[in-house]
PAZAPA-4460 file (N, C-alpha, C; in steps of 0.05 Angstrom, whole numbers, plus 32768, in hexadecimal, padded with zeros to 4 digits):
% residues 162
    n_x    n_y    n_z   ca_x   ca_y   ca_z    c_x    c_y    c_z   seq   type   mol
   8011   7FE9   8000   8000   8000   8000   8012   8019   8000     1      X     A
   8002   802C   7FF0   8017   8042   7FEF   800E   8057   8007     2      X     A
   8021   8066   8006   801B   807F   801E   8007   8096   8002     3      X     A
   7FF8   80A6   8014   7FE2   80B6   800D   7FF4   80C7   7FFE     4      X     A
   7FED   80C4   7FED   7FF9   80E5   7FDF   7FE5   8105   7FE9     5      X     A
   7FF8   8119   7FF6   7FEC   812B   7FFC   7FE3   8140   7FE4     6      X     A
   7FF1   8143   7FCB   7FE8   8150   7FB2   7FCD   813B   7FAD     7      X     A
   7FCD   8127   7FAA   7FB3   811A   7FA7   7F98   8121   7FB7     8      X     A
   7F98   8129   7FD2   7F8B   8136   7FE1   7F88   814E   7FDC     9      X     A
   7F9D   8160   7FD9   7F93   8179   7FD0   7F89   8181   7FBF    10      X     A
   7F8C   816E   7FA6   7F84   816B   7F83   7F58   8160   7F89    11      X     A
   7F60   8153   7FA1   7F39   814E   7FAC   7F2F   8158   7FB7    12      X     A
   7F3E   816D   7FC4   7F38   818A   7FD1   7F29   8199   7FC0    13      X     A
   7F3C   819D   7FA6   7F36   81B6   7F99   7F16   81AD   7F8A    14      X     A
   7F15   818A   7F7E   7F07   8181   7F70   7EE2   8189   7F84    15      X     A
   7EED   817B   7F9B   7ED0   817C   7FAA   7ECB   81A3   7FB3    16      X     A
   7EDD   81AC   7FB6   7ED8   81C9   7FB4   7ECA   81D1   7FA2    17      X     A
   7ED3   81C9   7F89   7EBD   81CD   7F70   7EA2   81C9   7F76    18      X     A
   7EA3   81B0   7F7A   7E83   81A1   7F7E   7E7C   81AF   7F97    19      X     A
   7E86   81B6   7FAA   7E7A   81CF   7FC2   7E67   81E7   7FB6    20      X     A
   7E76   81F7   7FA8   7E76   820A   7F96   7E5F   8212   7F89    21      X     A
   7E50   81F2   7F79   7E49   81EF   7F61   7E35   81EA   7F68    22      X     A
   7E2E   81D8   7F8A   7E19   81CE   7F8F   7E0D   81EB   7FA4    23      X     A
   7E1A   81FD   7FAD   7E10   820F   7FB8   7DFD   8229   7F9D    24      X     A
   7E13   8223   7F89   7E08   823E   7F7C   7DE7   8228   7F67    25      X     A
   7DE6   8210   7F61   7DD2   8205   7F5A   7DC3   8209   7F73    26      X     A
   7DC1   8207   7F8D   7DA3   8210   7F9F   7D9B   8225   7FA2    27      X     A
   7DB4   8234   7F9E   7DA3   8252   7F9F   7D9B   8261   7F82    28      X     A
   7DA5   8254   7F73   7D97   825B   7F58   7D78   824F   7F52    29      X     A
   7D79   8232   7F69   7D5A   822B   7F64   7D48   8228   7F77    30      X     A
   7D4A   8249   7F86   7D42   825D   7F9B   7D44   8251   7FBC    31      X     A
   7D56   8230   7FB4   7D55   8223   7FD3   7D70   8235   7FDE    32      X     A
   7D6F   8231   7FF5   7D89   823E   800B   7D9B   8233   8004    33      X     A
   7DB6   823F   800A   7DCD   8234   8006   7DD0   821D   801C    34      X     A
   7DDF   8202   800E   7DED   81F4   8028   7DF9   81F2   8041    35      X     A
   7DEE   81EF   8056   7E03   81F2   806E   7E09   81DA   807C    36      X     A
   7E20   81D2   8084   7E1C   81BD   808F   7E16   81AD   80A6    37      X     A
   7E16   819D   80B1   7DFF   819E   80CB   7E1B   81A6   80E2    38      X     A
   7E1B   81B1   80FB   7E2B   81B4   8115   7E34   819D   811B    39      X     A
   7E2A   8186   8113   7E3A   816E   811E   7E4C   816A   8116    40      X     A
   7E51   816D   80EE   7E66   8163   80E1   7E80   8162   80F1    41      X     A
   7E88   817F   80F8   7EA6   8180   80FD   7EA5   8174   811B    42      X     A
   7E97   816F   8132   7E98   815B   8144   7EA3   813B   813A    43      X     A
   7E8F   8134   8122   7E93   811B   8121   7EB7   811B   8118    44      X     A
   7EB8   8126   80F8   7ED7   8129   80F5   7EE5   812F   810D    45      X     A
   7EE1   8142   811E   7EF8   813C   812E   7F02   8121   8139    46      X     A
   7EEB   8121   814A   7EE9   8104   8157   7EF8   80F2   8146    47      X     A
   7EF0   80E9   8129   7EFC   80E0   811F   7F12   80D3   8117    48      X     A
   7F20   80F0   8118   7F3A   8100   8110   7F48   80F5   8132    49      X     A
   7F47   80F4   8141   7F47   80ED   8160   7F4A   80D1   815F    50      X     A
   7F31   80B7   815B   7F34   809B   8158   7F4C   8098   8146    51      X     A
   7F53   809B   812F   7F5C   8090   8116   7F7F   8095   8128    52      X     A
   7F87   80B3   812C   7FA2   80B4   8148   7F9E   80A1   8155    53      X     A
   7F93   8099   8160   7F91   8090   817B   7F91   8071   8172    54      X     A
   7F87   8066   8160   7F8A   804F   815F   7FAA   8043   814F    55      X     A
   7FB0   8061   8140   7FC2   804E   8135   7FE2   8059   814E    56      X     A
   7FDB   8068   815C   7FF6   8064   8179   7FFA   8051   8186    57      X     A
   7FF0   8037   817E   7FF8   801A   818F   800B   8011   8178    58      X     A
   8009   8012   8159   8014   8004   8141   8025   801B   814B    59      X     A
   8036   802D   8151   804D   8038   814E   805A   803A   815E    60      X     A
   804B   802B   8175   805F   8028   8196   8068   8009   818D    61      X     A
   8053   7FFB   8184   8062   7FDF   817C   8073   7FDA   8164    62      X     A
   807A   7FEC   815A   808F   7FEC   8146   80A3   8004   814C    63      X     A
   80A9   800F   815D   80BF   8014   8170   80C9   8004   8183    64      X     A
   80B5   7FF0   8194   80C3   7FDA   81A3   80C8   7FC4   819B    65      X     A
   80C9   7FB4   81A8   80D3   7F94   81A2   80C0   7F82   819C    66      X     A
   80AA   7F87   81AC   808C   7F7C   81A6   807A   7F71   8180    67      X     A
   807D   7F5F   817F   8073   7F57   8164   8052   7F5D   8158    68      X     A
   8050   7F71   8148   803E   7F87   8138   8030   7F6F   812C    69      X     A
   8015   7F74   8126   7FFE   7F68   8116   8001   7F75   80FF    70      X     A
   800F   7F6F   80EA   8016   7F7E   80D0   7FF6   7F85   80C3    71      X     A
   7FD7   7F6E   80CF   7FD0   7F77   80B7   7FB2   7F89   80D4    72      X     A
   7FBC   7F92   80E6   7FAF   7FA9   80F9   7FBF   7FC4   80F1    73      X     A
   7FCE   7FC3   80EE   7FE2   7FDE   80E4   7FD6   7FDF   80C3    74      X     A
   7FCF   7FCA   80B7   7FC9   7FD2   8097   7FA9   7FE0   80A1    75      X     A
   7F96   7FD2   80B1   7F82   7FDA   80AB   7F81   7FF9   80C0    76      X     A
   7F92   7FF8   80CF   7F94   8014   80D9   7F98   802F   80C4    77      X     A
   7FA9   8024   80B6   7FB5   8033   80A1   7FA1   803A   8089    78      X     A
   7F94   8029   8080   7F7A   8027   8066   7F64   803F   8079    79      X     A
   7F64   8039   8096   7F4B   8047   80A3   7F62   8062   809C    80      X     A
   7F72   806C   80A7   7F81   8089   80A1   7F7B   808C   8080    81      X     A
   7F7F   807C   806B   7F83   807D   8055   7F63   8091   804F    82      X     A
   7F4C   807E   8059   7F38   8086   8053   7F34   80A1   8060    83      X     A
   7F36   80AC   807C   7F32   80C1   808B   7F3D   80D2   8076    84      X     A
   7F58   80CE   806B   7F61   80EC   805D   7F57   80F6   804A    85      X     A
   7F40   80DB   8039   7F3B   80E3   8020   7F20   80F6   8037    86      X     A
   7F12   80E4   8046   7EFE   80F0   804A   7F02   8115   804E    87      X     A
   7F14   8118   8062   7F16   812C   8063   7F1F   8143   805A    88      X     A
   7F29   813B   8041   7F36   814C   802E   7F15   8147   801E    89      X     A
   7F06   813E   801B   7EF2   8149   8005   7EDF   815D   801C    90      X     A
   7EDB   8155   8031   7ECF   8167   804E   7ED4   817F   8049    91      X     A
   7EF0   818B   804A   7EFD   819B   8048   7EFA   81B4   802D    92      X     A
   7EFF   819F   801C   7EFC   81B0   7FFE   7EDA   81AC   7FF6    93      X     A
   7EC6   81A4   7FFF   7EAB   81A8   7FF7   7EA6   81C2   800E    94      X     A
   7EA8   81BC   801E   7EA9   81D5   8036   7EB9   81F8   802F    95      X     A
   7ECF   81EE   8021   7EDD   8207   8019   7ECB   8218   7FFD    96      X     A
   7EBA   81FC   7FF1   7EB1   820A   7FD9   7E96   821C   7FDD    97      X     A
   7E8D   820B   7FFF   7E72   8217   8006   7E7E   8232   800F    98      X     A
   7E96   8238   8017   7E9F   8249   8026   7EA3   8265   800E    99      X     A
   7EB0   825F   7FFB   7EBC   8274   7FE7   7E9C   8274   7FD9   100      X     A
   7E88   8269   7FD2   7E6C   826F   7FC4   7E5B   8287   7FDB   101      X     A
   7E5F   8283   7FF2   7E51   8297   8004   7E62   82A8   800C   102      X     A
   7E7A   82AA   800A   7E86   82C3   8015   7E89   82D2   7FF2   103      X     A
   7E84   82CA   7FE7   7E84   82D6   7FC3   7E63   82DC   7FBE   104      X     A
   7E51   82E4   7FCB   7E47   82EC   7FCC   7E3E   830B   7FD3   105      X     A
   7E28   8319   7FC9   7E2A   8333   7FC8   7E13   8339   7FE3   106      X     A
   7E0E   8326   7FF7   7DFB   8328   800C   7E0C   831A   801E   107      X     A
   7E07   8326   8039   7E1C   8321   804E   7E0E   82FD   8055   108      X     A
   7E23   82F0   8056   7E13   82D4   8067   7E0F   82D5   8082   109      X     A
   7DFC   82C3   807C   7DFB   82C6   80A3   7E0A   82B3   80B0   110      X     A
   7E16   82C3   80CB   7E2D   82B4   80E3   7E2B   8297   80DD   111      X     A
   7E1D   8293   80E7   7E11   826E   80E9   7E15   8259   80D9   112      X     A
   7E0D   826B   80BC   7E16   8251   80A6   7E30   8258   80A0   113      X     A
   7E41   8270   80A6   7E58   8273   809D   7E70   825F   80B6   114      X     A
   7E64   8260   80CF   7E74   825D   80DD   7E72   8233   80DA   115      X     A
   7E5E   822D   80DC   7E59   8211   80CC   7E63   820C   80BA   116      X     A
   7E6A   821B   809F   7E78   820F   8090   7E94   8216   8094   117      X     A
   7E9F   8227   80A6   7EC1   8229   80AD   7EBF   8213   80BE   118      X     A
   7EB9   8206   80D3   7EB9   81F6   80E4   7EB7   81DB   80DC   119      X     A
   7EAE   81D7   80BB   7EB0   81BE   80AD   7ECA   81BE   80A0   120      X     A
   7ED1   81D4   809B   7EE2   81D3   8083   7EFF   81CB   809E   121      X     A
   7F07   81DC   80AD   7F11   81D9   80C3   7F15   81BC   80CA   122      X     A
   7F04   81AA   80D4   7F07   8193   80DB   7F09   818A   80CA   123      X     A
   7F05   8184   80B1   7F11   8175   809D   7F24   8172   8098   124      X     A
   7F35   818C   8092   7F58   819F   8093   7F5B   817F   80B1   125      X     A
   7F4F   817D   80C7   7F5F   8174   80DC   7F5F   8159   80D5   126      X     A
   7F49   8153   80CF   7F3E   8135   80C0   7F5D   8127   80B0   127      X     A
   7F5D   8133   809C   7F79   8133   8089   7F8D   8125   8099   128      X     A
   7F95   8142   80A5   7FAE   8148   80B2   7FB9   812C   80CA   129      X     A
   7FA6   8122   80D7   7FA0   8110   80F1   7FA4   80FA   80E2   130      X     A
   7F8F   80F9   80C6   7F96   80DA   80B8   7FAD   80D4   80AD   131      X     A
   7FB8   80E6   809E   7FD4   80EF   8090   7FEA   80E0   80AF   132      X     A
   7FE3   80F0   80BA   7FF3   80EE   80DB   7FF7   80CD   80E0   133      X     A
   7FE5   80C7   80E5   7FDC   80A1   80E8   7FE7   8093   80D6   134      X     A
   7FE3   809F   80B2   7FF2   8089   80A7   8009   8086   80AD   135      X     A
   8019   809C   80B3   8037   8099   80BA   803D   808D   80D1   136      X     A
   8029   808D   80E6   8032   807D   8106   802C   8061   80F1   137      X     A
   8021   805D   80E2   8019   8039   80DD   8037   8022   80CB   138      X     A
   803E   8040   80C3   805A   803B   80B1   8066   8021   80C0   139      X     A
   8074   8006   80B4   8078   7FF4   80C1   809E   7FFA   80B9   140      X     A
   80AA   7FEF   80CA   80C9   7FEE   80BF   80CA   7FD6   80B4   141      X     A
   80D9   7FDA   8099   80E3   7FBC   8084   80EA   7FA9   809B   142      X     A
   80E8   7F96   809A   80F6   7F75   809B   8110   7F70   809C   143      X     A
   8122   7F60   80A6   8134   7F5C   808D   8129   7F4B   807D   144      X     A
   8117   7F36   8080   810F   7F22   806D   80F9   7F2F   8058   145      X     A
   80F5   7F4D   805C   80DF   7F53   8044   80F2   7F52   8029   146      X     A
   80DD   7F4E   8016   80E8   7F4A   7FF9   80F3   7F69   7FEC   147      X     A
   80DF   7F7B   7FF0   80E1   7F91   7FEF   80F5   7FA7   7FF7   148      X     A
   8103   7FB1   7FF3   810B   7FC4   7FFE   80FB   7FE0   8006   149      X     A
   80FD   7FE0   8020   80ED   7FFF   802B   8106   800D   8042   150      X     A
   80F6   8027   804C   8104   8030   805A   810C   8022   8076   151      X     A
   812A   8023   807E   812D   8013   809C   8110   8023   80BE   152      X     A
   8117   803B   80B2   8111   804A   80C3   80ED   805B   80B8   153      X     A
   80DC   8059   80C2   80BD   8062   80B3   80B7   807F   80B2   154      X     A
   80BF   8088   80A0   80C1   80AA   80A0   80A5   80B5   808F   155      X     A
   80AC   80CE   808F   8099   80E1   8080   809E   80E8   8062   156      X     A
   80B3   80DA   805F   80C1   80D9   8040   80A8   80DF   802D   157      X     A
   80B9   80DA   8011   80A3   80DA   7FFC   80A1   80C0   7FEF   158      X     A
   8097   80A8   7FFE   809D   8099   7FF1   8083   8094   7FE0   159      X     A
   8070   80A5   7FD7   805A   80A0   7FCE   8066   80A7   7FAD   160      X     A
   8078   80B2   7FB0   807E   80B9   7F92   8098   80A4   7F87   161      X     A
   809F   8098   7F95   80AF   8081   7F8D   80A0   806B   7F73   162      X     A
***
């Protein structure tokens, strides 16, 4: 499995920004209100963003010690970060597009839906960042017996572009 490419995230940023954008200015062109998103979102992402750390800090204390790692609890830790980042990189950029459609507006928005959609876009940004974070605690150190060659030591490298 490869590590997340962060240009790939930001490249789904910009894409679901679009679709933010596109789906705000289609409701108010067909006289419904603009989108807001509900107060819970950025609770849940946090939280989230919280489990996905937190579970994968046991896979990186056991691959600093001597203790023998469940190679395939560290994979599915890692697929769960894999998935958090995408999630929150589209969170983020559908939120940013709700954000730049109402502040590009020629009528002031109101507090509430503006501060709802910074507070999505926000936890998403953390969403990312936390999962991004986790894949790297899940990083396993090579073997000597792997076939592969990888890094001795599990860094922040670029090995996604290898």
């Amino acid at each position: 499995m490869k590590r997340t490419n962060t240009l790939g995230l930001v490249a789904l940023a910009v894409i679901a920004g679009g679709g933010g954008f596109i789906v705000d200015q289609l409701l108010t062109a067909g006289g419904h209100p603009s989108f807001t998103p509900s107060t819970v979102l950025p609770l849940i992402l946090v939280a989230l963003a919280v489990a996905v750390v937190a579970a994968a800090i046991p896979v990186r204390r056991a691959t600093r010690g001597t203790a023998p790692i469940d190679p395939f609890r560290a994979l599915r830790i890692a697929m769960l970060a894999k998935a958090s980042s995408i999630v929150g990189a589209v969170v983020a950029g559908f939120a940013g597009g709700l954000l730049v459609f109402v502040l590009t507006r020629p009528v002031s928005p109101s507090l509430g839906s503006t501060g709802a959609v910074i507070a999505a876009l926000l936890s998403g940004v953390v969403l990312a960042a936390a999962a991004l974070f986790a894949e790297y605690l899940c990083t396993i150190r090579k073997d000597d017996d792997d076939e592969q060659p990888g890094p001795d030591e599990p860094g922040l490298g670029l090995s996604h572009l290898d």
